[in-house]
BATOR-474465 format. One line per 10 residues: number of its first residue (from 1); their letters; for each residue x, y, z of C-alpha. Coordinates in nm, 3 decimals. Example, Ala and Ser with C-alpha at 12.3 -4.5 7.8 and 13.67 -1.06 7.14 Angstrom:
BEGIN
1 = AS = 1.230,-0.450,0.780 | 1.367,-0.106,0.714;
//
This chain:
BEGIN
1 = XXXXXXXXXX = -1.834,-2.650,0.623 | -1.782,-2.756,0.991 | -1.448,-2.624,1.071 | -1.521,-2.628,1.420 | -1.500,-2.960,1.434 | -1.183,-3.028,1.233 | -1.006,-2.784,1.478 | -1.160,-2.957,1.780 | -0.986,-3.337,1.681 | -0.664,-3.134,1.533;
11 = XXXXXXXXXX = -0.696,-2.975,1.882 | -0.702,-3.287,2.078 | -0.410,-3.387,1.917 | -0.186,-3.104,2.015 | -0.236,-2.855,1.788 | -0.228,-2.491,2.001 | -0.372,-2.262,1.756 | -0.607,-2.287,1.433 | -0.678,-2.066,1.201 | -0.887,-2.119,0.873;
21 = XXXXXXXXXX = -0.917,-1.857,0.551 | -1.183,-1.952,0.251 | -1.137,-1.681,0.032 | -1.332,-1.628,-0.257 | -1.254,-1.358,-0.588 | -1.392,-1.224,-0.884 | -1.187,-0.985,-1.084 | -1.218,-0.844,-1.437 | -0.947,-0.640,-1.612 | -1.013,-0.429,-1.957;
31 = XXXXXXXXXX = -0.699,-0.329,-2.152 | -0.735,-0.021,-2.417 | -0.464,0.110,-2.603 | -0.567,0.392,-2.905 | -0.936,0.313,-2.912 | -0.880,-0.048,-3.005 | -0.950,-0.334,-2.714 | -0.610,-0.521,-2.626 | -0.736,-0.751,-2.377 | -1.074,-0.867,-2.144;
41 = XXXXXXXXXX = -1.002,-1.098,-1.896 | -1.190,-1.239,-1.627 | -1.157,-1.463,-1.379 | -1.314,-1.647,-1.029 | -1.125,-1.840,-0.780 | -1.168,-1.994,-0.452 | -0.862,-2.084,-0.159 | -0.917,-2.260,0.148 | -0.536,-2.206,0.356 | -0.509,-2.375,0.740;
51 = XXXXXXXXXX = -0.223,-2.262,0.979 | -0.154,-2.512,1.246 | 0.044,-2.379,1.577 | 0.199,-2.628,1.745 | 0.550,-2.620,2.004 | 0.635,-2.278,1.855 | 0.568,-2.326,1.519 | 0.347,-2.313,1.208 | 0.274,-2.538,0.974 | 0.036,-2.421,0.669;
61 = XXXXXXXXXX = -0.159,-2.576,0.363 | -0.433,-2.497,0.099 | -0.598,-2.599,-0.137 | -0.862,-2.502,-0.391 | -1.054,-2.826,-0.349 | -1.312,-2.790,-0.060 | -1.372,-3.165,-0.093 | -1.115,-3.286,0.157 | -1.076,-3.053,0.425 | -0.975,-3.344,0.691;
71 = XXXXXXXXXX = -0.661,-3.391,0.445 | -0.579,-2.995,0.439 | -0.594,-2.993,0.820 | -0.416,-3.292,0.844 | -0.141,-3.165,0.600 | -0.092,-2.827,0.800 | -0.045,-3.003,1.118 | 0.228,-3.259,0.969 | 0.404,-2.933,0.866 | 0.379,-2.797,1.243;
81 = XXXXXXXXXX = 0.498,-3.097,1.370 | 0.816,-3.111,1.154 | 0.896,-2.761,1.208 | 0.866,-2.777,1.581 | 1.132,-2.973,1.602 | 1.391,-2.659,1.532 | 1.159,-2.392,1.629 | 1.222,-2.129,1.871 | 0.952,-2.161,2.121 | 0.645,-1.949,2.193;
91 = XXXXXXXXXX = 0.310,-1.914,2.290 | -0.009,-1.748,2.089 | -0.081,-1.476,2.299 | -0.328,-1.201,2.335 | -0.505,-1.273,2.083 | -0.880,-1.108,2.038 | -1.175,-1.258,1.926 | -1.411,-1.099,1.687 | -1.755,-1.202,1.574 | -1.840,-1.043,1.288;
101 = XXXXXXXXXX = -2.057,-0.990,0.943 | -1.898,-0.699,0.702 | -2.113,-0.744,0.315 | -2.088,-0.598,0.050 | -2.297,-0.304,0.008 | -2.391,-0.133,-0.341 | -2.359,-0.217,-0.711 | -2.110,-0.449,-0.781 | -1.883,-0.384,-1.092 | -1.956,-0.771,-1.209;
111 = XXXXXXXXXX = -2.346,-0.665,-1.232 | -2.257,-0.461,-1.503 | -2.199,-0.576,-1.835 | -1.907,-0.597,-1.953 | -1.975,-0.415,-2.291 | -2.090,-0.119,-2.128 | -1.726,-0.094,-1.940 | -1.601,-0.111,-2.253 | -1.799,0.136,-2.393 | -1.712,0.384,-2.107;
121 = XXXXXXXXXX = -1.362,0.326,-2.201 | -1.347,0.382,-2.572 | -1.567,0.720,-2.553 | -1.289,0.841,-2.348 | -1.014,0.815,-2.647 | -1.272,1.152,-2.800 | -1.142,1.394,-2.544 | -0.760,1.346,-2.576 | -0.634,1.706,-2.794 | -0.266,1.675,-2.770;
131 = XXXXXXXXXX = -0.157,1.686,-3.107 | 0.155,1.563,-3.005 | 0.025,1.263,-2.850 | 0.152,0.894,-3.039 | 0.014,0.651,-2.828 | -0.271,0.624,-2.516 | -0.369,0.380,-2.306 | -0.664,0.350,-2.097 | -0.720,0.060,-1.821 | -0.978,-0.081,-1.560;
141 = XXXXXXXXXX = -0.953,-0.357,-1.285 | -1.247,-0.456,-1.131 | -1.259,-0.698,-0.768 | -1.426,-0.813,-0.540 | -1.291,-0.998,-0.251 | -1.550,-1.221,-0.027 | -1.305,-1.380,0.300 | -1.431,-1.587,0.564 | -1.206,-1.627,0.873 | -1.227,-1.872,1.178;
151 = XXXXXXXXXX = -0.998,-1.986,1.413 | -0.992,-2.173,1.741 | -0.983,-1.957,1.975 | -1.379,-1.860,1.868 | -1.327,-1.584,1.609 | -1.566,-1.579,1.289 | -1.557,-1.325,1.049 | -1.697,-1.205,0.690 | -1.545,-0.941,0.518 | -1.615,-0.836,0.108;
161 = XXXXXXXXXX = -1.449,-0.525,-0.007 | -1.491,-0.412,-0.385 | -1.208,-0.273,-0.511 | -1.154,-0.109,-0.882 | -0.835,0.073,-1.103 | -0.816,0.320,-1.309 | -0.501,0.414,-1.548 | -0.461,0.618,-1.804 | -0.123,0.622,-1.969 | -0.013,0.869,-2.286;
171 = XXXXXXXXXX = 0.294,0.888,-2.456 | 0.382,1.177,-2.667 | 0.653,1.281,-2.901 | 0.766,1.656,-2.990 | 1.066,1.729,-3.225 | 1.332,1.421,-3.101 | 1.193,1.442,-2.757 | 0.949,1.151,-2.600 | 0.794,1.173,-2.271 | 0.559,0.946,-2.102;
181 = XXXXXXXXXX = 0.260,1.066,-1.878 | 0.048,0.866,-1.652 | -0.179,0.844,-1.381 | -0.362,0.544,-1.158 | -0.680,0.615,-0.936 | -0.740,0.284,-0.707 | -1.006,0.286,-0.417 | -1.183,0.069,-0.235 | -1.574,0.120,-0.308 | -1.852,0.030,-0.542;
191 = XXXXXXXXXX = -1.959,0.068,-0.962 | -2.135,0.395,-0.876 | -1.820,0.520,-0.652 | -1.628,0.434,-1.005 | -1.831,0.635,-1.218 | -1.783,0.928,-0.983 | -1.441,0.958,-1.098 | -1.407,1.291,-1.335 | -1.228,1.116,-1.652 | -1.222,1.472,-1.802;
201 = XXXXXXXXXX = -1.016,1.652,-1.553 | -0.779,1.362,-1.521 | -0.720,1.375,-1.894 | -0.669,1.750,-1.875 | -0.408,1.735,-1.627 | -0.207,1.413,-1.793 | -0.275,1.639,-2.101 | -0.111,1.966,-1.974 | 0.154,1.704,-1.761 | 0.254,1.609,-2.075;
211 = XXXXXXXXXX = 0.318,1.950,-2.237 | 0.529,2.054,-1.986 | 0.777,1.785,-1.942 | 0.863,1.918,-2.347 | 1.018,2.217,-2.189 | 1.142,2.056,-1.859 | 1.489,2.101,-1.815 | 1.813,1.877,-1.634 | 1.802,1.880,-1.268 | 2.024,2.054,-1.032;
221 = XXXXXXXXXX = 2.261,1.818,-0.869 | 2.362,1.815,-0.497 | 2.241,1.865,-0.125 | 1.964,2.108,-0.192 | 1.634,2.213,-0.006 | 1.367,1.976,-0.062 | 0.992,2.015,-0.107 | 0.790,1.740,-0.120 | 0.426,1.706,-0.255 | 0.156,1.486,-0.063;
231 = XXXXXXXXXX = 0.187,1.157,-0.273 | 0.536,1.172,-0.270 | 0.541,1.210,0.097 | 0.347,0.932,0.166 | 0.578,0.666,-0.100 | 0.833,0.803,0.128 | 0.693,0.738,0.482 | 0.569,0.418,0.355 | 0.869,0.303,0.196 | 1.129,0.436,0.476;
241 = XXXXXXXXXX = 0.977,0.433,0.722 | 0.659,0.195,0.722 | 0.874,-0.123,0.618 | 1.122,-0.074,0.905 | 0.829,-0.053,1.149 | 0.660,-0.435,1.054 | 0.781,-0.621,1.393 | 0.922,-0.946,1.148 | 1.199,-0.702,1.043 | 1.284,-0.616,1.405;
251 = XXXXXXXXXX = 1.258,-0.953,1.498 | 1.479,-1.053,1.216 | 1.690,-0.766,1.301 | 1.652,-0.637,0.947 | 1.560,-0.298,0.989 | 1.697,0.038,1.101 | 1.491,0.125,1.351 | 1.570,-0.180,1.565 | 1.642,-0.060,1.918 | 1.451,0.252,1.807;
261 = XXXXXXXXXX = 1.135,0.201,2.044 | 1.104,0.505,2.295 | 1.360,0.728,2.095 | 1.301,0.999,1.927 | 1.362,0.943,1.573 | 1.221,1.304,1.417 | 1.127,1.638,1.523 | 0.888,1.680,1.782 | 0.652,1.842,1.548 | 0.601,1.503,1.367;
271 = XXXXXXXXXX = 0.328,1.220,1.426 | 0.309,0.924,1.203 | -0.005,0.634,1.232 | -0.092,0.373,1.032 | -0.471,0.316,1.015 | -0.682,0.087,0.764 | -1.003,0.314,0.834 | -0.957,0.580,0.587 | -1.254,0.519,0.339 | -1.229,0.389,0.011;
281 = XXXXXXXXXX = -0.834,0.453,0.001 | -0.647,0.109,-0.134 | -0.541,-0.042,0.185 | -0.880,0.031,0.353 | -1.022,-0.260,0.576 | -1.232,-0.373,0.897 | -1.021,-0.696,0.977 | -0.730,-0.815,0.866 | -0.664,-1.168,0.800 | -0.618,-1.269,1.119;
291 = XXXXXXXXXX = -0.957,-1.175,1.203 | -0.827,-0.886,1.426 | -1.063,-0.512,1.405 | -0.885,-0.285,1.212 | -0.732,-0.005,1.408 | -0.505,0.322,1.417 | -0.191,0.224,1.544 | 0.067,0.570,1.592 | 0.388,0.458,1.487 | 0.588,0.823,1.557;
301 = XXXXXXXXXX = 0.459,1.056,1.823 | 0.598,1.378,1.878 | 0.915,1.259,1.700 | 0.948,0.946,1.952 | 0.868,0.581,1.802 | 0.649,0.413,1.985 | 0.497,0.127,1.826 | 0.538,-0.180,1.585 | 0.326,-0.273,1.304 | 0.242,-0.646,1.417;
311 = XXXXXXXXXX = 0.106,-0.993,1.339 | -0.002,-1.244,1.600 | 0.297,-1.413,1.586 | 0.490,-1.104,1.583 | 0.281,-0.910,1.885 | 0.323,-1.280,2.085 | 0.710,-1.310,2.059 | 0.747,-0.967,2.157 | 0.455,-0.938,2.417 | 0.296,-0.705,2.299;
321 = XXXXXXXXXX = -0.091,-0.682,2.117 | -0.164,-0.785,1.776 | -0.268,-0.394,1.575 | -0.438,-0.551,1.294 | -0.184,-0.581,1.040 | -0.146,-0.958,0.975 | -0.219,-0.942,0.603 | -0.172,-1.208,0.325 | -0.228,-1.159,-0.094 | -0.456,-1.443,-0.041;
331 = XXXXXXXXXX = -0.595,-1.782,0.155 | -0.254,-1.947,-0.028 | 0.000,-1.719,0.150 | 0.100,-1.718,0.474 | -0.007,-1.405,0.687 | 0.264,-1.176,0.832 | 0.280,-0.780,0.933 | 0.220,-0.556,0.627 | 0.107,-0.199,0.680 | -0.229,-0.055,0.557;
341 = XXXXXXXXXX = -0.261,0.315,0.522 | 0.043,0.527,0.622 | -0.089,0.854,0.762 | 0.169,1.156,0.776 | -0.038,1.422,1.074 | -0.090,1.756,0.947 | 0.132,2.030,1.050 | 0.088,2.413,1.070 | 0.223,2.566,0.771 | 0.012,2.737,0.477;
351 = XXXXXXXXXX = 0.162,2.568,0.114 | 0.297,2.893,0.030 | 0.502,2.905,0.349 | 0.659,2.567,0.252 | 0.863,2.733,0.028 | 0.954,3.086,0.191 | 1.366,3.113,0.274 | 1.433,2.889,-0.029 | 1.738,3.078,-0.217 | 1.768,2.746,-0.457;
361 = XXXXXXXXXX = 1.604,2.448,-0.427 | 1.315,2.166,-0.567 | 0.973,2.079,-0.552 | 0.936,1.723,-0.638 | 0.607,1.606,-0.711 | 0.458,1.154,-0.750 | 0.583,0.894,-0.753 | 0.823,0.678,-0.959 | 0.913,0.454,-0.725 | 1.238,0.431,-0.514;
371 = XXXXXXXXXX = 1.444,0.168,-0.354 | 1.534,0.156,0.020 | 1.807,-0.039,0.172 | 1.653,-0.160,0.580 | 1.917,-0.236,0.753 | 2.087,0.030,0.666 | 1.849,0.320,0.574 | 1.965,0.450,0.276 | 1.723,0.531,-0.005 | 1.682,0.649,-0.366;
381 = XXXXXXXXXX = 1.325,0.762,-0.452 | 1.247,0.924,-0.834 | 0.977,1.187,-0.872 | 0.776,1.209,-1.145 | 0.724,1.554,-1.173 | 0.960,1.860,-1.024 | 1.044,2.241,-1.051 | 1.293,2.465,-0.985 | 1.248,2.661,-0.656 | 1.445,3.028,-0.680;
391 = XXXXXXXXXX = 1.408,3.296,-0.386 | 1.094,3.062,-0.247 | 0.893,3.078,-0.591 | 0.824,2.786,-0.779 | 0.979,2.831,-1.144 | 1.151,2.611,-1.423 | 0.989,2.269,-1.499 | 1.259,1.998,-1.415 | 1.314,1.607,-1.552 | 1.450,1.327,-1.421;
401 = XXXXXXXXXX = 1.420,1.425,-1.028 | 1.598,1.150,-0.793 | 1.628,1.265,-0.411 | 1.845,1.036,-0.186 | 1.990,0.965,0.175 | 1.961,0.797,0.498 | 1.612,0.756,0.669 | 1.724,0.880,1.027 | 1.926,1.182,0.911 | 1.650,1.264,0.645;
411 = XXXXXXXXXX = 1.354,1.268,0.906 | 1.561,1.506,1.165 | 1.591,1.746,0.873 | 1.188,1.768,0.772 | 1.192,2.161,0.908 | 0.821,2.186,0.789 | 0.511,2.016,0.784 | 0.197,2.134,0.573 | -0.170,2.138,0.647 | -0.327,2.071,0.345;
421 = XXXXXXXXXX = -0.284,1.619,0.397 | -0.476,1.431,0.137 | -0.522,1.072,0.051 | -0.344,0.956,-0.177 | -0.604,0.738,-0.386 | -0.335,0.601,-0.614 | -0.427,0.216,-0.648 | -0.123,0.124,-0.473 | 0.024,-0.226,-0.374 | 0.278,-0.323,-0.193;
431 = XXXXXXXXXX = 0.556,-0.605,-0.216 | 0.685,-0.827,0.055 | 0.781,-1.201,0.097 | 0.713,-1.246,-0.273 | 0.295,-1.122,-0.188 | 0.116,-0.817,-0.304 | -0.139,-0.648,-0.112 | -0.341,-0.308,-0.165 | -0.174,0.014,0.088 | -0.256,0.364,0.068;
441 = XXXXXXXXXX = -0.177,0.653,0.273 | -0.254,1.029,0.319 | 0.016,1.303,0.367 | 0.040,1.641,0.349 | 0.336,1.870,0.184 | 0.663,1.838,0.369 | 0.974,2.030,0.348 | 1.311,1.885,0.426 | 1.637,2.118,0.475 | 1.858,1.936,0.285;
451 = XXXXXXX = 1.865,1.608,0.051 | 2.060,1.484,-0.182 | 1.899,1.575,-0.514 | 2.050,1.441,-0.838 | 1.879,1.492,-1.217 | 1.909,1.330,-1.556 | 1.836,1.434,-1.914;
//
């Protein structure tokens, strides 16, 4: 399709900036639940979205009918015009311009049929034991995402990335006590990077997951010393502290750490980044959708802030440079600053060390989500798994784990930071603006001085 030329007349009218997404998908999902199938679905789709700039302000359409471009263009442009007329006013700025060709490389998932997926699957169900298991559930999510991006300024780039999920959920029932189990694997990567996955050991460890939480007991309740495993580390950086660091919530004044830049915010040991470029972890790119190179942006160095997660529109209105995080779900949403991977540094102490001078306190371990309130900074995060610490050994099993606070106080009191960071591999996405797209993140152990732990039964 000749976009260039679209942009060109649109151009000649007025219109500052143009930017054009066709975004094609192919995604399967398989849903097993106690060796019977529950669902197959599959599914193609293709968007075409436009963004207009014009007198400081945007005006977007798609579509997913490549028949009448001139009338998508023409639609987005309308929109700019109308909103210009209560916009505040600014210029695109420092913008870069990337030429480039990223395919897909290695056996695609939708080469395989679909019966042998399946097949895969259901052999699985033979190596569960647990006799006290009452229900499992086993599913996979194949996609693979094919964007083309131009805009007006010259860019023109490809990018397909293959993504696939894993999840393997078991429910199990001893005596009058139920307890659920599960774990997700997501990456970014190929069929053959799928089948590398070791099934076995992950049903081993849901397995023997399982069999403890039976003999977990209630939490301790109060402000407590905190140790913190690498997943759960990383839900919290991303949650607390990634979300306050996308420049539309400082704009919007929205978020905690506005008026943070150049301040220290944590202890001096402490260096935070965001980076797309770890491989084959969920939020894992080369551009982003604004056709800007991926790149590792440090958000906390030695304790001090010093940088925004940003959009163009974002990097433009505070004058500073786009860092490659101007994401969308898809060619129908609007793009705006989402972060990728959220990187935790390593730090210098052994995992045993972690724990040494801890009379009484926990060692919280996944993810069960958590809630954070930005303007403010308070949060609520639940683990899924956690033990007693006594006299710096690990002991009882505990249930229910819920740690709590505010995110400023919390980081001053991380006293410790292991070596031993990981990626996190989990599958995750992330919610914003009523889109989804795929993060990640890598972290090692942490531990924090005091938190407000509470437990239920």
């Amino acid at each position: 399709m000749n976009y260039r030329a679209l942009m060109k007349k649109f151009e000649s009218k007025g219109a500052e900036f143009i930017d054009v997404r066709v975004l094609n998908q192919k995604a399967e999902a398989i849903v097993t639940e106690n060796s019977s199938v529950k669902s197959i679905q599959s599914l193609s789709s293709k968007q075409i979205g436009v963004r207009v700039f014009y007198k400081g302000a945007w005006g977007f359409a798609y579509t997913n009918d490549e028949n009448n471009l001139h009338k998508l263009f023409e639609n987005a442009f309308r929109a700019a015009k109308v909103s210009a007329r209560d916009a505040d006013k600014f210029s695109i700025e420092n913008v870069p311009v990337s030429k480039a060709k990223v395919e897909f490389k290695g056996k695609s998932p939708f080469d395989v049929d679909i019966e042998d997926k399946l097949a895969l699957m259901l052999k699985l169900y033979n190596e569960f034991s647990l006799k006290e298991l009452k229900n499992k559930g086993i599913e996979a999510a194949f996609i693979l995402r094919e964007q083309k991006y131009v805009n007006s300024f010259g860019a023109d780039v490809y990018e397909a990335r293959p993504y696939f999920n894993f999840l393997i959920n078991l429910t199990g029932k001893k005596r009058d006590k139920l307890r659920q189990s599960f774990e997700r694997i997501g990456k970014v990567g190929d069929y053959k990077l799928f089948l590398k996955t070791d099934f076995s050991k992950l049903i081993n460890e849901l397995e023997e997951k399982l069999k403890v939480s039976f003999v977990a007991k209630k939490a301790p309740a109060g402000r407590l010393p905190l140790v913190v495993d690498p997943v759960l580390t990383h839900v919290f950086f991303h949650e607390a502290v990634g979300h306050a660091t996308e420049a539309d919530s400082i704009i919007e004044k929205s978020s905690v750490l506005v008026g943070k830049l150049g301040k220290q915010i944590a202890p001096e040991f402490l260096n935070l980044y965001d980076t797309p470029k770890i491989k084959h972890e969920h939020g894992f790119y080369m551009f982003d959708d604004e056709g800007v190179k991926a790149q590792n942006t440090q958000l906390i160095k030695n304790g001090e802030l010093v940088n925004y997660l940003h959009s163009i529109e974002t990097a433009s209105k505070l004058g500073m440079k786009p860092t490659g995080n101007g994401r969308a779900q898809n060619a129908s949403n609007l793009q705006i600053p989402r972060m990728s991977n959220t990187v935790l540094a390593n730090g210098d102490y052994k995992f045993e060390e972690l724990f040494e001078g801890i009379k009484y306190g926990v060692y919280a371990k996944n993810s069960m989500g958590g809630v954070v309130e930005p303007t403010t900074g308070n949060f609520l995060f639940n683990a899924r798994e956690a033990y007693l610490i006594e006299k710096g050994e690990i002991t009882k099993p505990l249930l229910g784990v819920s740690f709590g606070g505010n995110i400023l106080e919390t980081l001053m009191k991380i006293e410790r930071i292991g070596n031993d960071q990981r990626p996190s591999f989990g599958g995750w996405r992330c919610g914003k603006n009523g889109q989804m797209v795929p993060v990640g993140g890598a972290a090692p152990h942490i531990m924090i001085s005091e938190a407000m732990v509470g437990g239920t039964k």
